[in-house]
C-alpha positions in Angstrom: 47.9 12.5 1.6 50.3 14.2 3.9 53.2 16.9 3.0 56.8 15.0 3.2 58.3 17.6 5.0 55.8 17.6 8.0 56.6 14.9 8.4 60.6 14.9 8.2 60.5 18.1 10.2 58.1 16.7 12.6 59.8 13.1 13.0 56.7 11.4 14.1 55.7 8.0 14.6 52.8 5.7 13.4 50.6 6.5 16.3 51.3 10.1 16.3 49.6 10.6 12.7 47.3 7.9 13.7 46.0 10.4 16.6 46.4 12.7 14.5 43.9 11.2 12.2 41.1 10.3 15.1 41.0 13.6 17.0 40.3 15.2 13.7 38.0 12.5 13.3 36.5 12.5 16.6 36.6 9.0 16.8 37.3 7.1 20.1 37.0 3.1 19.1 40.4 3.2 17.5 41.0 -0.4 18.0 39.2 -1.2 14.6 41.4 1.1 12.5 45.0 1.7 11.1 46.8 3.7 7.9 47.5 1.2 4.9 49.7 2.1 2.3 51.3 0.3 -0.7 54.5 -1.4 -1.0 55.3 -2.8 -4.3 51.9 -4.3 -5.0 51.2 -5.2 -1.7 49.2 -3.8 1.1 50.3 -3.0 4.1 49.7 -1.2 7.8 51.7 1.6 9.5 53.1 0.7 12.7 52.4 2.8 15.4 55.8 2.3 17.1 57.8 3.0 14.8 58.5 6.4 12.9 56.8 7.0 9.9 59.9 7.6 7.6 61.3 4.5 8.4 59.0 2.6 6.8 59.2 1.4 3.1 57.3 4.6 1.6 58.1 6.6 -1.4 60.3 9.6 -0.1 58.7 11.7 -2.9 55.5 13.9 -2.3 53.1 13.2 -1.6 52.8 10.3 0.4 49.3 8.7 0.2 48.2 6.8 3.7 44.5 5.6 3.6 42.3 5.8 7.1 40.7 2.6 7.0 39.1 -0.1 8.8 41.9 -2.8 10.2 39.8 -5.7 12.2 35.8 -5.8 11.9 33.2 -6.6 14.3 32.1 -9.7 14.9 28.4 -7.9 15.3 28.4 -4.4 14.3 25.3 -3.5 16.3 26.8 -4.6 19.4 30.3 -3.4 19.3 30.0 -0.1 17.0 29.5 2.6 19.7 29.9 5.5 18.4 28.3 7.5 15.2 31.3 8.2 13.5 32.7 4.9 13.5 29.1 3.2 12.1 29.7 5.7 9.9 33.1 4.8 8.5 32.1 1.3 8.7 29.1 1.5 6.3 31.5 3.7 4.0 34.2 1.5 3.6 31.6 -2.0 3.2 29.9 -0.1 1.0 32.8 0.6 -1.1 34.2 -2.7 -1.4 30.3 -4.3 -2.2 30.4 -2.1 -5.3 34.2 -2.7 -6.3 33.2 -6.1 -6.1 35.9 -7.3 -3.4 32.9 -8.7 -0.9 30.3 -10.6 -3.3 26.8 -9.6 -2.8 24.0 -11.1 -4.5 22.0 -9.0 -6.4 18.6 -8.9 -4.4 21.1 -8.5 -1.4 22.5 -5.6 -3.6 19.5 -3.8 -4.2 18.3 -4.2 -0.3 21.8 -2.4 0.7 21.0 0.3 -1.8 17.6 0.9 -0.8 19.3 1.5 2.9 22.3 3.4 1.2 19.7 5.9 -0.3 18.0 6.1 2.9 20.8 7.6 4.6 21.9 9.8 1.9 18.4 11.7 1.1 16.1 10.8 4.2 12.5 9.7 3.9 11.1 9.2 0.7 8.8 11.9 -0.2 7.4 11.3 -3.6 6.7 14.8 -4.8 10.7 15.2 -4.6 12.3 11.8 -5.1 10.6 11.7 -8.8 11.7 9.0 -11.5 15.1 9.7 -12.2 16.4 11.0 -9.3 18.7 7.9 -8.6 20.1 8.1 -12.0 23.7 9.6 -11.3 24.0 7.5 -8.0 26.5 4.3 -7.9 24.1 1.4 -5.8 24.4 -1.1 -7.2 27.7 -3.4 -8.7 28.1 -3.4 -12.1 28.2 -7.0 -12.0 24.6 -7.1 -10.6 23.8 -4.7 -13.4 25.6 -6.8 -16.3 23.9 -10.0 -14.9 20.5 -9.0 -15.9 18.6 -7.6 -18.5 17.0 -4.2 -16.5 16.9 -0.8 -17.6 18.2 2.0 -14.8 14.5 2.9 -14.4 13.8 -0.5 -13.5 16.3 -1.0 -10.9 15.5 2.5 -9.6 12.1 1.4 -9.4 13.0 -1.7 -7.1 15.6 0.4 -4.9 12.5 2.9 -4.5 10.0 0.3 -4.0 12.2 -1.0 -0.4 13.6 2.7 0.0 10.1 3.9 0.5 9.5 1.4 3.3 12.7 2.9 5.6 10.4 5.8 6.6 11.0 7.2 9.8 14.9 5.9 10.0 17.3 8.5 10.7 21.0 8.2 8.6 22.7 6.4 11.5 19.6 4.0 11.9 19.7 3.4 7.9 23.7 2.8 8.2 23.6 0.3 10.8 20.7 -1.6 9.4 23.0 -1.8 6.2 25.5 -3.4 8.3 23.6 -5.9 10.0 22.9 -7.2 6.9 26.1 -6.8 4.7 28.1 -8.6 7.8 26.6 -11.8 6.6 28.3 -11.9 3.6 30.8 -14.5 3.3 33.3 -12.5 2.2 32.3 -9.7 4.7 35.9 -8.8 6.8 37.6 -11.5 5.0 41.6 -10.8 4.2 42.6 -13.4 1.7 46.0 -14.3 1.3 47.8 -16.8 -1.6 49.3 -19.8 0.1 50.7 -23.3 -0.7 50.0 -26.4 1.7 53.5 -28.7 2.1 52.3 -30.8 -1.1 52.4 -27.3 -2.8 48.6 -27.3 -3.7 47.6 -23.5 -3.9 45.3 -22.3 -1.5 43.9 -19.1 0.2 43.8 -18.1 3.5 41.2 -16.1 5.1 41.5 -13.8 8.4 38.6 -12.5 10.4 37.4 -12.0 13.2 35.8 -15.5 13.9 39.1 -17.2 13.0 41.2 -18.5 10.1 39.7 -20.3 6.7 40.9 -22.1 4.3 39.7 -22.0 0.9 40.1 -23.1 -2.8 41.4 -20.5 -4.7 38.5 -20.4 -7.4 36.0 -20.0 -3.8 36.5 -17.7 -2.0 32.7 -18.1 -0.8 32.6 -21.4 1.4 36.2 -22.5 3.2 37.4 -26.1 3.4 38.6 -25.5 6.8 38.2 -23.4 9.9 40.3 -22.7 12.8 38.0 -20.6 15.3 39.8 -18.2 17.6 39.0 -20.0 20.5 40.1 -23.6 18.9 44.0 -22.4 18.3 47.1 -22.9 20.6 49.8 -21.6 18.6 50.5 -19.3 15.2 54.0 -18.7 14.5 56.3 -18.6 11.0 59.9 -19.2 10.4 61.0 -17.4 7.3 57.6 -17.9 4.6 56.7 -21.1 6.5 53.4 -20.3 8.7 52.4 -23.5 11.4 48.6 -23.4 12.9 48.2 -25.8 16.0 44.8 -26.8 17.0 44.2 -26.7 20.6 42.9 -30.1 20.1 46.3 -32.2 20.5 44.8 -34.8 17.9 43.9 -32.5 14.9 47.0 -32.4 13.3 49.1 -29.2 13.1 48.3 -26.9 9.7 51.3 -25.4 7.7 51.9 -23.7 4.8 54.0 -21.1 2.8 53.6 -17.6 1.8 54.7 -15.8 -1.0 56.7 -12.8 1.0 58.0 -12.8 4.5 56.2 -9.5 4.2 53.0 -11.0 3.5 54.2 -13.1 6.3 54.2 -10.3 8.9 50.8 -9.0 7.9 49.1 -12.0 8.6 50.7 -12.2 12.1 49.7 -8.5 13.1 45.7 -9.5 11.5 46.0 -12.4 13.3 47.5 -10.9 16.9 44.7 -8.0 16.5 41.9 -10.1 16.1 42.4 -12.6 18.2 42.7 -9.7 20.8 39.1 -8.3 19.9 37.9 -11.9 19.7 38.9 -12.3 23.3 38.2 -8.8 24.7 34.7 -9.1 23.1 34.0 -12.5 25.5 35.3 -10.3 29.0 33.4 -7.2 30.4 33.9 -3.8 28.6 36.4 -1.3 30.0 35.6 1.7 31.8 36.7 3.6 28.8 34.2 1.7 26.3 31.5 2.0 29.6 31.6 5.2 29.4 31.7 5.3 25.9 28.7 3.0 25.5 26.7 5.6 28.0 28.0 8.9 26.5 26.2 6.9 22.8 23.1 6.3 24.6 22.8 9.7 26.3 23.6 11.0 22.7 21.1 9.0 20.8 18.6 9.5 23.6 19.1 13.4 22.8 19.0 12.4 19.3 15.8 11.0 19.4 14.4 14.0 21.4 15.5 16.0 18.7 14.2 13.7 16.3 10.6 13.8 17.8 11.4 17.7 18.2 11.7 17.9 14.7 9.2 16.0 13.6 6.3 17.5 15.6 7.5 20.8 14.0 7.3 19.2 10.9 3.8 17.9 11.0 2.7 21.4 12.8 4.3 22.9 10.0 2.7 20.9 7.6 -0.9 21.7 9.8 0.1 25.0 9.2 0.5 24.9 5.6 -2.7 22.8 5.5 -4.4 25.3 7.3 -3.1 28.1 4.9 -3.7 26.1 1.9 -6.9 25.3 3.3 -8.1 29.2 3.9 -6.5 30.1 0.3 -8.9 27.8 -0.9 -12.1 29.2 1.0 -10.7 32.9 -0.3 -10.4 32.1 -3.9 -13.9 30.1 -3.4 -15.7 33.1 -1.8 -13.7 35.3 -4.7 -15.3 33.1 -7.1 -18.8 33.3 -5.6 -18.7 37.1 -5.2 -17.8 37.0 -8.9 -20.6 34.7 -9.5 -23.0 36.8 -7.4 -21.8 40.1 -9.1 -22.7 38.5 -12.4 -25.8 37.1 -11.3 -26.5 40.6 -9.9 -25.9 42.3 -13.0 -27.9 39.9 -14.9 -30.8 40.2 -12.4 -30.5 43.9 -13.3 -30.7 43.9 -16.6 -33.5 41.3 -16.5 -35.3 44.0 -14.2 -35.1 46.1 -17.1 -36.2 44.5 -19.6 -39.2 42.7 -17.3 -40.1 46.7 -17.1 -39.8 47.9 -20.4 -42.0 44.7 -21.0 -44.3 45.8 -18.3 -45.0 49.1 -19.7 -45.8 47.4 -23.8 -48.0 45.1 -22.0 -50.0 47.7 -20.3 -50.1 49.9 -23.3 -51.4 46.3 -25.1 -53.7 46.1 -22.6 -55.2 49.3 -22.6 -55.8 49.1 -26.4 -57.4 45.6 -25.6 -59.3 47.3 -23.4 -60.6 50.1 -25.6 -61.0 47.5 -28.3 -63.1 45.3 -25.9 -65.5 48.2 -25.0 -65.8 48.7 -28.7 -66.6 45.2 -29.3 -68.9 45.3 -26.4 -70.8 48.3 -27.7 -71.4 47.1 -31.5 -72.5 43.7 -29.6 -75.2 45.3 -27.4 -76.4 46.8 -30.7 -76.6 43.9 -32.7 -78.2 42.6 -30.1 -80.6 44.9 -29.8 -81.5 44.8 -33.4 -81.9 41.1 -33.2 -83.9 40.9 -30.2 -86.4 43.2 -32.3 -86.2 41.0 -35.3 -86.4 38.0 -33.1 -89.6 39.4 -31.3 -91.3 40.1 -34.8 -90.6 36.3 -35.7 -91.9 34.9 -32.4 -95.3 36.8 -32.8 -95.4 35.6 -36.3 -94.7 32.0 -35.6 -97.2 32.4 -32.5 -100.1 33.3 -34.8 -99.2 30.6 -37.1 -99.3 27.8 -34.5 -102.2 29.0 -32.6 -104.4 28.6 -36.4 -102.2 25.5 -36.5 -103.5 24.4 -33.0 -106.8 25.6 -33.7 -107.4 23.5 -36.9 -105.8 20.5 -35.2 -108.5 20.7 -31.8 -111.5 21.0 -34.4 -109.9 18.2 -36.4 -109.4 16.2 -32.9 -112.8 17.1 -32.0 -114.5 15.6 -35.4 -112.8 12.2 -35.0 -113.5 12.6 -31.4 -117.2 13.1 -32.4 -117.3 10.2 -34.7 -115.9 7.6 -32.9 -118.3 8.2 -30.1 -120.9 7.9 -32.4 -119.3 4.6 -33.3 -119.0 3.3 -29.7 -122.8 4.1 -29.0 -123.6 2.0 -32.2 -121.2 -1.1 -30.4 -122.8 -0.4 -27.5 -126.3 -1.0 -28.5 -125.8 -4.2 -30.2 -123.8 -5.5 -27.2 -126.6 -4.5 -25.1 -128.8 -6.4 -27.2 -126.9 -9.7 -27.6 -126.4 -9.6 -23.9 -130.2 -9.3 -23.3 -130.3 -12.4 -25.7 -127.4 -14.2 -23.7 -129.5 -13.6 -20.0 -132.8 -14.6 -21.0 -131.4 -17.9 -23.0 -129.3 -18.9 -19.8 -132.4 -18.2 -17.5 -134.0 -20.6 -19.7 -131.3 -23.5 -19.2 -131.1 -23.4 -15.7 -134.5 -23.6 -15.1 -134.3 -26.8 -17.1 -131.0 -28.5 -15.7 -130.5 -30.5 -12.7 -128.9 -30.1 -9.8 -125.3 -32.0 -8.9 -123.7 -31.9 -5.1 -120.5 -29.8 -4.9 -117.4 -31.4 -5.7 -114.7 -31.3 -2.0 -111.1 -30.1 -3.8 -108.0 -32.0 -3.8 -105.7 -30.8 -1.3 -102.4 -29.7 -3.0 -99.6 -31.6 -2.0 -97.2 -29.9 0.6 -93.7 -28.6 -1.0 -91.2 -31.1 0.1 -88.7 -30.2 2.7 -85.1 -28.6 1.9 -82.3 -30.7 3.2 -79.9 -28.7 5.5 -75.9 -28.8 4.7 -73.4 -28.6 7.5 -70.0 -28.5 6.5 -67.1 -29.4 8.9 -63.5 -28.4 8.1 -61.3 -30.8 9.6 -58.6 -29.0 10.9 -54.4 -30.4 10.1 -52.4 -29.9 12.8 -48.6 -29.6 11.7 -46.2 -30.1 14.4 -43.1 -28.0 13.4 -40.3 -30.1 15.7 -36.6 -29.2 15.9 -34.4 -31.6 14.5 -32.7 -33.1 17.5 -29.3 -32.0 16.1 -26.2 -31.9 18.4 -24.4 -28.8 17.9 -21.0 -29.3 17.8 -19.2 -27.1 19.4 -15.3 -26.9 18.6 -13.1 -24.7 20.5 -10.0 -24.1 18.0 -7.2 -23.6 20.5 -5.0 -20.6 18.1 -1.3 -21.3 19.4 0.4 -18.1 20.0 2.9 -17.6 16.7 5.8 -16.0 17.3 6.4 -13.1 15.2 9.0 -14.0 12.5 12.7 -13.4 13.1 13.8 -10.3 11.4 16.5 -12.0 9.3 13.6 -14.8 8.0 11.5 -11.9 6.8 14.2 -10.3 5.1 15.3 -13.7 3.7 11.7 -14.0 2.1 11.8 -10.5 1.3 15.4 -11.3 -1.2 13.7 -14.4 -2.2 10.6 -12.6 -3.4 13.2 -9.8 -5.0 15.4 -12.7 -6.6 12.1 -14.8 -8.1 10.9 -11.7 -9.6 14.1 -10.8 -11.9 14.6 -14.4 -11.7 13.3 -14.2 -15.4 15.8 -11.2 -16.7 18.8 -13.0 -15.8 21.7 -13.6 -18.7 22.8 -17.0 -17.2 25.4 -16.8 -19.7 27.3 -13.6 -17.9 27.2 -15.4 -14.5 30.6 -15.1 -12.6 32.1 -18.0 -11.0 30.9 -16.5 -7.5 27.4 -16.6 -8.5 26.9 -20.0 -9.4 29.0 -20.9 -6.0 26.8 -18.5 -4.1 23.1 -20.1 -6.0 25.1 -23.4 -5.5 25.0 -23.0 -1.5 21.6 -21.3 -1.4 20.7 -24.6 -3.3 22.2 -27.1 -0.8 20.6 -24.6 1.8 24.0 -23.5 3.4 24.3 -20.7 5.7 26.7 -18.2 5.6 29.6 -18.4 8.6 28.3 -15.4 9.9 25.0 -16.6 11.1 26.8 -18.6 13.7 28.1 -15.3 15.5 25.3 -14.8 18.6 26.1 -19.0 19.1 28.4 -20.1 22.3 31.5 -19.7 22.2 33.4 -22.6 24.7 35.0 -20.4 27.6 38.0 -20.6 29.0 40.2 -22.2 26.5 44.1 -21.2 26.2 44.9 -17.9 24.6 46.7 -18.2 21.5 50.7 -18.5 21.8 52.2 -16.1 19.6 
């Protein structure tokens, strides 16, 4: 908003609060922007050549212009050079994703937000983004948020899930990468505008920087028709009537009508600007935007210095704190094992003590054991001393006993002894006697006998002889052969796979998103955009966007205004 009177006192034109506007801003790629303002319901642009009170504004205060973005880039990565404008870029997309005027799916919508958060709050450190701390933030559309049945932790737990992976991007990084993705949108940089074809049919028509679409009004996703830049001889409109003619003589000529010659005069100056970017884009930068592009990389070279600066600070910093944490650690440790000590010294001491005390009882006890023992040994010597005596007197008594004992025994011995040789001299007589009677009776036969020569004895028959037993072992010879098996030897040729292109591993990244909530999804709250949008994802469409890096045909006639 700007004070009335400034301006009346000022007289200025449309460029002079436009440069107003950009050195405040710092901005230099001024080509991309303009003030819009409202007139009766309908947008429109200040003119830079022309003062600003002479335009169709409310002469009341204040009057509200708003800075924003007029023509967008066909690639944002390319053609944004400097910070501020990347900036203002992902501010004003970001905007009109969550007011719902460019449709964003919903796993598209939570990849943005993941990149949103990135820029706002930096890496993701877990000990200080905790559950919740997305909770007050505006991500994601509320037409996302209606379509499925997800709690706020639950989407903050998917937006955390990708935010954590954007480690190491710094805010400009995080912005950009959010526009690289939201500039595939099919609605991304669109302007639509109501108009009727000569039959009266109602149509839209969309302008960008690739050209102009035509659409139906209920899709505002997928145009009929397109007229690229470089495929258009001649826009032009008499009174609400607007004529396209094809630079190919036999595609016929496109009209239609507009509601409001005003509406009229918009689309011209969209049309005029971007076909100018369209065709500066496809010559060789100026010196201005040279310099430009080397003053950004200069910059973001001394960015990323800083950057690594920082960072090395940061992780000596965090060595540091490591280091410190690390040697409280050992100090409350050796605290603990002096305490530990100190007790164990005290109860050493007291242990010492008492072993002492016990000490002296024990050799108190011992002494009286001692004195008792002597004691003991005395009365023992005595008694046995008194039963050595009485032991004596019963040996000499049992002596005398066993030497009558012995004595009566030898005479006893010696009377049977006596006896029995009286015995064996009575045998031996009489076997005297019969023997005398034996002799003289064989004396007496042999004289009477005859004699008989001597018999020659049998030899005894010799032992037979013992076999002998050799045993042989024949001996098995196993030949262990190798199996004449061919090796086969296969040398798998591994072809060289190119790593994936960024935008098919983000593709399968949404897809994996999408079939996970896939399940949580109200069909019944599905807008009109969203079953167009599954509708082309089914049929495998792309969006008009993709086709942006493909050749454009050279050297075809500007367009005739």
């Amino acid at each position: 908003s700007f004070p009335i009177g400034l301006l009346l006192q000022m007289k200025w034109k449309g460029k002079d609060l436009f440069d107003l506007v950009c050195r405040t801003l710092g901005l230099r790629e001024t080509w991309f922007f303009g003030l819009q303002y409202t007139i009766k319901d309908t947008v429109a642009w200040l003119k830079m050549d022309k003062k600003v009170l002479d335009h169709d504004v409310s002469k009341e205060e204040p009057v509200t212009f708003h800075f924003l973005a007029k023509f967008y880039p066909e690639n944002a990565e390319e053609e944004l050079v400097q910070e501020i404008t990347q900036h203002l870029f992902f501010l004003q997309v970001k905007k009109q994703i969550l007011d719902e005027k460019i449709y964003c799916p919903p796993e598209a919508s939570v990849l943005l937000a993941s990149y949103a958060v990135q820029a706002k709050y930096g890496d993701y450190d877990p000990s200080v983004h905790k559950r919740g701390f997305l909770a007050q933030e505006e991500l994601l559309p509320k037409r996302v948020i209606n379509l499925y049945q997800m709690t706020p932790e639950m989407w903050e737990e998917r937006i955390t899930a990708w935010y954590a992976e954007h480690r190491g991007r710094a805010r400009d990084e995080a912005e950009m990468e959010y526009l690289k993705i939201a500039q595939d949108l099919e609605m991304y940089g669109v302007n639509y505008f109501a108009i009727r074809n000569k039959k009266g049919t109602e149509l839209l028509l969309g302008v960008d920087a690739l050209g102009l679409h035509i659409y139906d009004p209920e899709n505002r996703l997928t145009p009929k028709i397109s007229f690229p830049w470089n495929e258009i001889r001649n826009i032009s409109y008499s009174d609400k009537e607007f004529t396209i003619k094809p630079l190919d003589k036999k595609i016929d000529v496109f009209k239609f009508n507009s509601s409001k010659l005003r509406v009229n005069k918009l689309i011209l100056q969209l049309c005029i600007g971007n076909h100018d970017l369209f065709m500066r884009r496809r010559k060789a930068d100026s010196l201005e935007v040279q310099q430009m592009k080397a003053q950004a990389r200069e910059e973001k070279a001394r960015k990323q210095m800083e950057r690594q600066r920082l960072a090395r600070e940061k992780q000596m910093r965090e060595e540091a704190e490591r280091t410190r944490d690390e040697l409280e650690r050992r100090l409350l440790q050796m605290k603990e094992e002096a305490t530990m000590a100190n007790e164990a010294l005290m109860r050493s001491e007291e242990t010492a003590d008492l072993l002492a005390e016990k000490a002296q009882i024990t050799e108190e006890e011992a002494k009286l054991l001692a004195q008792k023992a002597a004691e003991a040994e005395q009365e023992m010597q005595r008694i046995k001393a008194t039963a050595i005596r009485t032991e004596e007197e019963k040996r000499l008594m049992e002596q005398k006993v066993l030497e009558a004992e012995v004595l009566a025994l030898k005479m006893a011995e010696e009377s049977e002894r006596r006896a029995k040789e009286a015995d064996q001299l009575k045998q031996d007589l009489q076997e005297a006697r019969e023997a005398e009677r034996r002799a003289k009776q064989k004396l007496l036969e042999i004289a009477t006998k005859p004699t008989y020569p001597p018999m020659n004895p049998i030899p005894a028959p010799l032992p037979p002889d013992i076999p002998s037993f050799n045993l042989i072992g024949d001996s098995l010879s196993f030949d262990f052969k190798d199996t004449d098996m061919k090796r086969l030897s296969m040398e798998i040729e591994k072809e060289k796979v190119e790593y994936m292109e960024k935008s098919k591993h983000l593709q399968e990244q949404l897809n994996e998103l999408k079939t996970e909530i896939e399940a949580l999804k109200l069909k019944e709250r599905e807008t009109a955009l969203d079953i167009l949008h599954n509708e082309n994802s089914d049929r495998g469409g792309s969006s008009k966007h993709n086709t942006i890096k493909k050749p454009q045909a050279q050297g075809r006639r500007p367009i005739c205004i």
